[in-house]
C-alpha positions in Angstrom: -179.5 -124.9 25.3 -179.5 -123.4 21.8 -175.8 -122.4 22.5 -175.2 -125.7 23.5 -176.7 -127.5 20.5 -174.7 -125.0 18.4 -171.5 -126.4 20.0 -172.2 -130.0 19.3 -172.8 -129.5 15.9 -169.9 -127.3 15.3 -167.5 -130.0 17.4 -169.1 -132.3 14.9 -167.0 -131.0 12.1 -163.9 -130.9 13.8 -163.3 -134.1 15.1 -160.9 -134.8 18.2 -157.4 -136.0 16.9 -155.4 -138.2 20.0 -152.4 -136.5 19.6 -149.0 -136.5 21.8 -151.0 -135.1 24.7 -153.8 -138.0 24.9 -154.6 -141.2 26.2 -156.4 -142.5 24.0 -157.0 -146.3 25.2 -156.0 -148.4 28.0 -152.9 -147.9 29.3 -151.9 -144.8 27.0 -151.3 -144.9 23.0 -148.3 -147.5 23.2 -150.3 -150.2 25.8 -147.4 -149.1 28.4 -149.0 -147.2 31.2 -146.2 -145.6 31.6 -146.3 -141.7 30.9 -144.1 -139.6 29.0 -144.1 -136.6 32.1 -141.1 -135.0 33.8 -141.1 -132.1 36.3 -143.9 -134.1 38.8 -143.8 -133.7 42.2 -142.0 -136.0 44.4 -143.9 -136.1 47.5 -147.2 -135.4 48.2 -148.9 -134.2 51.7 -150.7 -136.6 53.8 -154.3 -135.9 51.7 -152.6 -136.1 48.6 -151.4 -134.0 45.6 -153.8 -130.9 44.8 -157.1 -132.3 43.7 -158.3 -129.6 40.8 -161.5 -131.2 40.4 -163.9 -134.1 40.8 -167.2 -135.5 39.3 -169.7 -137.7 39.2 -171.3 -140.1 36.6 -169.3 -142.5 35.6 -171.4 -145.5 37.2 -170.3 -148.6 38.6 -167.5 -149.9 36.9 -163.8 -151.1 36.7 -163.0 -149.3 33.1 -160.2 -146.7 33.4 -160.2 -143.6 31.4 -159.5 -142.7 27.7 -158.5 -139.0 27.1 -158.4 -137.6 23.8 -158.7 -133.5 23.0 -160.6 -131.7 25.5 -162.8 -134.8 26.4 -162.5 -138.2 28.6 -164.5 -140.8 27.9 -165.3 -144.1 30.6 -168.1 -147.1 30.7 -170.2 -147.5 33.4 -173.5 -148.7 35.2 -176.3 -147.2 37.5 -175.0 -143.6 36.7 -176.2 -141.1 39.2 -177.0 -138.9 36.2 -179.4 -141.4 34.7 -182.6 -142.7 36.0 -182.2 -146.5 34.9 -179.5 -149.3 36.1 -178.3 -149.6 32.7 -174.9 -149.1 30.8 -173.8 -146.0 29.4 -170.4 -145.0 27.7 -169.9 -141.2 29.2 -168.2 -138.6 28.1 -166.8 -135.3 30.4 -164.9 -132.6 29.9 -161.3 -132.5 30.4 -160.9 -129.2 32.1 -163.4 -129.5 34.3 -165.1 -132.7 34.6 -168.6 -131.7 33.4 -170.3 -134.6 31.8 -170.9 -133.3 28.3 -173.4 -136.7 27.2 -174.7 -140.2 28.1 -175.1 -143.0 25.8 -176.9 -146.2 26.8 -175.2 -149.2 25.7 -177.1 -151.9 26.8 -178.1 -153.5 30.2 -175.6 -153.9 33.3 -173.6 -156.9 33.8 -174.9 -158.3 37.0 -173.0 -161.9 37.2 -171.6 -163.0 40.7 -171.2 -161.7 43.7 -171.7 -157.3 43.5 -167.9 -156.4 43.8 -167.7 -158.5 40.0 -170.3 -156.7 38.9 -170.5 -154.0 35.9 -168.0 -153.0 32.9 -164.4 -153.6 32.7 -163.5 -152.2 28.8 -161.7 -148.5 28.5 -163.2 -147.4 25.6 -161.0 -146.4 22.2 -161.1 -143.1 21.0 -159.6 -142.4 16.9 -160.4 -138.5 15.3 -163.9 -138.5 15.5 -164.8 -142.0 17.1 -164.9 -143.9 20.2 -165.1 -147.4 20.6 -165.9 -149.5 23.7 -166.3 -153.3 24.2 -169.7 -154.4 26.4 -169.7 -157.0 29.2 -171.5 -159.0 26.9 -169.6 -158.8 23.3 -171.4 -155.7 21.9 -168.5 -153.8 20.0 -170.4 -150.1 19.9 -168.7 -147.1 17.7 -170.2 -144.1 18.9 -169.6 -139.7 17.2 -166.9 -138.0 20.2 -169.2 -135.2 19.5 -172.4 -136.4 21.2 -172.5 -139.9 21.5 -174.7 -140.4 18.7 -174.2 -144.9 18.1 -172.5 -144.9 14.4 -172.5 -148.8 13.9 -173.3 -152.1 17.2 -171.4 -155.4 16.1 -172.3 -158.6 18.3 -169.0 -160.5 18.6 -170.7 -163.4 19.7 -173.0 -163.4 17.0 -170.8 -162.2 13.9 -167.6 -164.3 15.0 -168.5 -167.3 17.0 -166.6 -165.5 20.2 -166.6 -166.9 23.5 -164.9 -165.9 26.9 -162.3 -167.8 28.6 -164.1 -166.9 31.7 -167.2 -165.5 33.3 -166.1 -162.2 33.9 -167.8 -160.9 30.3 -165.5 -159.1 27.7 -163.2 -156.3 28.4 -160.8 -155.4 25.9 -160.1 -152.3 24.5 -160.1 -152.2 21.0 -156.6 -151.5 19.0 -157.3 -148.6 16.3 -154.1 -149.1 13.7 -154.5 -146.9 10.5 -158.0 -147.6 9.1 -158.2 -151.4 10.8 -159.8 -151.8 14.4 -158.9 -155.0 15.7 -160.0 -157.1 18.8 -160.5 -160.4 20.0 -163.8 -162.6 20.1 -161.6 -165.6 21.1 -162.1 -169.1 20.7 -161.6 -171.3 17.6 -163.8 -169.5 15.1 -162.1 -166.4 15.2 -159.8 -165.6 17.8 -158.8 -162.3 16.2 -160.6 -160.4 14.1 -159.9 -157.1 12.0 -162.3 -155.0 10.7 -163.1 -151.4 8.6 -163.2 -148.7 11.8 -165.2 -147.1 10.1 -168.2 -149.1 8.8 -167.5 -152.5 10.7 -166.9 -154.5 7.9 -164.6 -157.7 8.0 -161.1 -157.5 6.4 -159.8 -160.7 8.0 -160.1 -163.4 10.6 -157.5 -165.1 12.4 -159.2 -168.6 13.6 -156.7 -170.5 16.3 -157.1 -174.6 17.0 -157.6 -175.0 20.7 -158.1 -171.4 21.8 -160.2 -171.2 25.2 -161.9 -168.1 24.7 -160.8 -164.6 24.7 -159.2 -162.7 28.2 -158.8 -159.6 29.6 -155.6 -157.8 28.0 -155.8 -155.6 24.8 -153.3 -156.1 21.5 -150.1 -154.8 21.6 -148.1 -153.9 18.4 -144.6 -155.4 17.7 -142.4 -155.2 15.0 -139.9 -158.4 13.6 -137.5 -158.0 10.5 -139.6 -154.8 9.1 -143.5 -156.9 9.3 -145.5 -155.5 12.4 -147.6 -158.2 14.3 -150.1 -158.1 17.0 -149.9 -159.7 20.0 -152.3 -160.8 22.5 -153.2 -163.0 25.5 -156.2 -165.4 25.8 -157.1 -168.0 28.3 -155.0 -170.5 26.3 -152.1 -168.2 26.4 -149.7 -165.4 24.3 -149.8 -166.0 20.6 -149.2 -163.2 17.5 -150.7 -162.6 14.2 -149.9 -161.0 11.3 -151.3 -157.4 10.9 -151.1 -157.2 7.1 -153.1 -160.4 6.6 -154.1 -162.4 10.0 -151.9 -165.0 9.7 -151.0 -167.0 12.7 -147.9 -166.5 13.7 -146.9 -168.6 16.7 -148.7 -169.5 20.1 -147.4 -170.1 23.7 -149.4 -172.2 25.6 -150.5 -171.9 29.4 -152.2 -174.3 31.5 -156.1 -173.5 32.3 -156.2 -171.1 34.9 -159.4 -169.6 36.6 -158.6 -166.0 34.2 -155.8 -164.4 32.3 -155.6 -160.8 32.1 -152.6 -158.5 32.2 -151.8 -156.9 28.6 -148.3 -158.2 27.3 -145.1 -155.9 27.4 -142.9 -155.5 24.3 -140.0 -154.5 23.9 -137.9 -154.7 21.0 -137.9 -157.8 20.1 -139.1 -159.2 23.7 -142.6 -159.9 24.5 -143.6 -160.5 28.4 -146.7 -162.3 29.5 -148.0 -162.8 33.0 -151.1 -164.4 34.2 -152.0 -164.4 37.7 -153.8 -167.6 39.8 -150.4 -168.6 40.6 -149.6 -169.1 36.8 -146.3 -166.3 36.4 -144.8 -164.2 34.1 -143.0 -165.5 31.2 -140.2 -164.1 28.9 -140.1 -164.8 24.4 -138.1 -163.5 22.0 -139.3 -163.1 18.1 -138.0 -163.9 15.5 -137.7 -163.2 11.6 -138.5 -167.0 10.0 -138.9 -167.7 6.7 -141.2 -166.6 4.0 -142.1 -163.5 5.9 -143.2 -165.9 8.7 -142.7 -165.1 12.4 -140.6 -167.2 15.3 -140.9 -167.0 18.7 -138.3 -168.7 21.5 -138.4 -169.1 25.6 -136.1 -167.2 27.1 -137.2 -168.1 30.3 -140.0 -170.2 31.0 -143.5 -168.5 33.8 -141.9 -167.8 36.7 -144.5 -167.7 39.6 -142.7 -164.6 41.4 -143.6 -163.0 38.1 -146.9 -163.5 38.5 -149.7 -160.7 38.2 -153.7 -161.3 38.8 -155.0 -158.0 37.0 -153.2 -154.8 38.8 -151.0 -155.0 35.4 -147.4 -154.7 34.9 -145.2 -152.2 34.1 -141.7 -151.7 32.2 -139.1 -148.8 33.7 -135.8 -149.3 32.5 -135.0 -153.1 32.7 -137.1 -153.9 35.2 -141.0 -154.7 36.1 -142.6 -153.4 38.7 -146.2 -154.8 39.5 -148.2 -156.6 42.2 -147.8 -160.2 43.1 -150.8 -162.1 42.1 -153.2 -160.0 43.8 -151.6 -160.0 47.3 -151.0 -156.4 47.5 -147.1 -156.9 47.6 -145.4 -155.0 45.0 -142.2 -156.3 43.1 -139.2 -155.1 40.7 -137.9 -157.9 38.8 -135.4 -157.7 35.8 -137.1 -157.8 32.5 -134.2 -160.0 30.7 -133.7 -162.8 33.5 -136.8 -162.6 35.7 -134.9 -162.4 38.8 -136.4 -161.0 41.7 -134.7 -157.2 42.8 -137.4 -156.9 45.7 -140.9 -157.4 47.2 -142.1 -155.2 49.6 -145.4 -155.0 51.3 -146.5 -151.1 51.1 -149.4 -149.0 53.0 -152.1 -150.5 50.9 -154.1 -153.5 51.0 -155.1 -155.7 48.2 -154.7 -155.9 44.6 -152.4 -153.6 43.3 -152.8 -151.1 39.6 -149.5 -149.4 38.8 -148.5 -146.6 36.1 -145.3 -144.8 36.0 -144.0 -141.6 35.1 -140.9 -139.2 35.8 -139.3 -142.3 38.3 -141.6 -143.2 40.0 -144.3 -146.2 40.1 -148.0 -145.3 41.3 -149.4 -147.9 43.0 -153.4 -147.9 43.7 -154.3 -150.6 45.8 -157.5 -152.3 46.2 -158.3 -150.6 49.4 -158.0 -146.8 47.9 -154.5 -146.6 48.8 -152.7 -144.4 46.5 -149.0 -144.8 46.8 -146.0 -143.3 45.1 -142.9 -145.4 45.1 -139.4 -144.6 43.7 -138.9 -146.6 40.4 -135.7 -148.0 41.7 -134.3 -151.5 41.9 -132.2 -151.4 44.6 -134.9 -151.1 47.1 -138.8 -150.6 48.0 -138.7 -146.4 48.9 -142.8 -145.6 49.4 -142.2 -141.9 49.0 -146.0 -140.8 50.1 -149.1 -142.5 50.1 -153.3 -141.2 51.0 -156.2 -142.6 50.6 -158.1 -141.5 47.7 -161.4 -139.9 48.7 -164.5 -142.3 48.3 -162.9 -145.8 48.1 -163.9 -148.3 50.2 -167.5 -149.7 48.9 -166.2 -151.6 45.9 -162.3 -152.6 45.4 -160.3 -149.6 43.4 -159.4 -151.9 40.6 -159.8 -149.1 37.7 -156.3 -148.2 36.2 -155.0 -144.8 36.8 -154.2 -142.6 34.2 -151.1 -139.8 34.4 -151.1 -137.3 31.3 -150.0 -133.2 30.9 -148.9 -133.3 34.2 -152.5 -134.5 35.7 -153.1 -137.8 37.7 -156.9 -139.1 37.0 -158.7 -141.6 38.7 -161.5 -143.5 38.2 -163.5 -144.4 41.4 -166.4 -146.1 40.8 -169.6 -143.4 39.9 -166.4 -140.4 40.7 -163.8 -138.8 38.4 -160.6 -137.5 40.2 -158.4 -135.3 38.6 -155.2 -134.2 40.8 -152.1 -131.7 39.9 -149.0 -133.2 39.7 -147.2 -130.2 38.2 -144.6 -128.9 40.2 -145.1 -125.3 41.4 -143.8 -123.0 38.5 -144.3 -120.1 40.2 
């Protein structure tokens, strides 16, 4: 224990850095889910790629996993290491899965039927921080080192935030230089950001109309030199300013029962989808006047296009993702939205993807793990197993592929598999 206490304090003073070889927040450092790994192997056997280790602790939940340094770091409920129901933000060790600490971060979200239940936000780890969104609007910075809570802002409270549905909050939190900036939604202050390091406000971004706040988490863009943030709420897409919070342009959606998927961005493109029958949509920005920001339709939401909360992801030119939650996977071309195929694979449900060295992962609601060729001339399901646990809640965490290691998150269990093709 005394060597142990000596660790912590000297990991204190040398705070984790998310370098190159991290993911730091959902769906890596760029917001792409789509890892930067080559040499992965192209087939698995019938139980799956070599599973190098697995844990327990991480609770009930949906979050995925944020990996920075040595350490991973998820949200959860009713941890088997705790003796209480509650929420904790958990941290483990890379290498082995060990779960270094525990911090409680409030009570569990218990609303509708037990499969909604529990946290959805992927906490936000910068240098010596990590930063995680509650169910319930509590933005909690807490030390890497041992969890201890550095500063507790109630969205709800500070910023007038509401929720565009009743799902409770579950962004992660964008870290950009010494801003961290999220989104309470509704009219008050739709977008907010703030010092990371003591909380404080630097600026507001209120927007007329604005139905609350959704699922997805900002992405960064840049137009004519100025960088802007863009999000989704319930009321739709829309980007701000990241200098100064000014509203830059808005596209609307009709109501729908949620919106979640995190926008794409490439260039000057930004793609939206929404699922509930809504679709995917395709704007282009541009430079305006004055420093100001344009955006215009290049095609309008397609309803092939659209995705319920599996996400989206961009290889090449094309999309690959579920359809709505139907567990039938598509490839569509980013620039036109036309359909290249939709295939129904070995799994059953709604559908996460992530993609890496050609080749889209596919976790479906059911625990299938399958891994397709990233290919638009046709649907080629490579391998597929069923990932060990699943089954008593739907596998709805995102999957996280980084130094040649595929992690999973399922429910209370970590899963870390090799990918790494045999060097020897």
């Amino acid at each position: 224990m005394a060597f142990f206490r000596i660790f912590l304090t000297l990991a204190a003073c040398f705070p984790l850095v998310a370098g190159a070889a991290d993911w730091p927040t959902f769906r890596g450092a760029g917001r792409t889910a789509v890892a930067p790994d080559t040499d992965l192997v192209e087939s698995w056997p019938e139980q799956g790629p070599p599973l190098a280790w697995q844990t327990a602790g991480a609770g009930r939940g949906y979050a995925s996993l944020a990996i920075a340094g040595g350490r991973i770091f998820t949200l959860g409920d009713g941890l088997s290491t705790a003796d209480d129901k509650d929420e904790y933000l958990t941290c483990f060790d890379r290498e082995t899965g060990r779960q270094l600490w525990k911090t409680k971060t409030g009570g569990p979200w218990a609303e509708g039927p037990e499969s909604w239940q529990s946290s959805r936000s992927t906490p936000t780890v910068d240098g010596d921080t990590v930063y995680v969104l509650t169910p319930f609007g509590q933005l909690v910075a807490c030390a890497t080192a041992d969890g201890s809570e550095r500063f507790r802002i109630d969205l709800k409270e500070r910023f007038g935030g509401t929720k565009g549905d009743s799902w409770g909050y579950s962004e992660s939190v964008t870290i950009d230089g010494d801003r961290l900036v999220c989104t309470p939604g509704g009219e008050q202050a739709t977008m907010v950001a703030l010092d990371k390091k003591t909380g404080r406000q630097l600026w507001s971004c209120p927007m007329k109309g604005d139905r609350g706040a959704g699922h997805a988490s900002i992405v960064t863009a840049t137009v004519g030199g100025k960088k802007v943030y863009v999000q989704t709420t319930a009321a739709g897409g829309f980007a701000v300013d990241a200098e100064t919070g000014k509203f830059h342009w808005a596209y609307p959606i009709d109501q729908t029962t949620a919106v979640i998927p995190t926008p794409i961005v490439r260039d000057d493109l930004v793609f939206f989808s929404a699922g509930y029958g809504r679709g995917g949509a395709l704007v282009r920005q541009l430079a305006g006047p004055g420093g100001s920001v344009k955006m215009e339709e290049v095609y309008g939401l397609n309803r092939d296009l659209a995705n319920k909360h599996g996400g989206i992801v961009l290889v090449g030119d094309h999309l690959y993702g579920d359809s709505d939650d139907k567990g039938i996977p598509f490839c569509a071309e980013l620039k036109t939205g036309k359909i290249a195929w939709k295939k129904r694979g070995s799994g059953k449900g709604s559908a996460t993807v992530a993609a890496a060295d050609g080749h889209v992962y596919i976790k479906y609601a059911d625990g299938t793990l399958a891994l397709v060729k990233a290919d638009p001339a046709a649907y080629t399901e490579v391998s597929s197993f069923k990932v060990p646990g699943s089954g008593d809640r739907p596998s709805w965490a995102h999957m996280v592929i980084l130094d040649g290691r595929l992690y999973l998150r399922e429910g209370d269990a970590i899963l870390c598999y090799d990918l790494r093709q045999d060097r020897g």
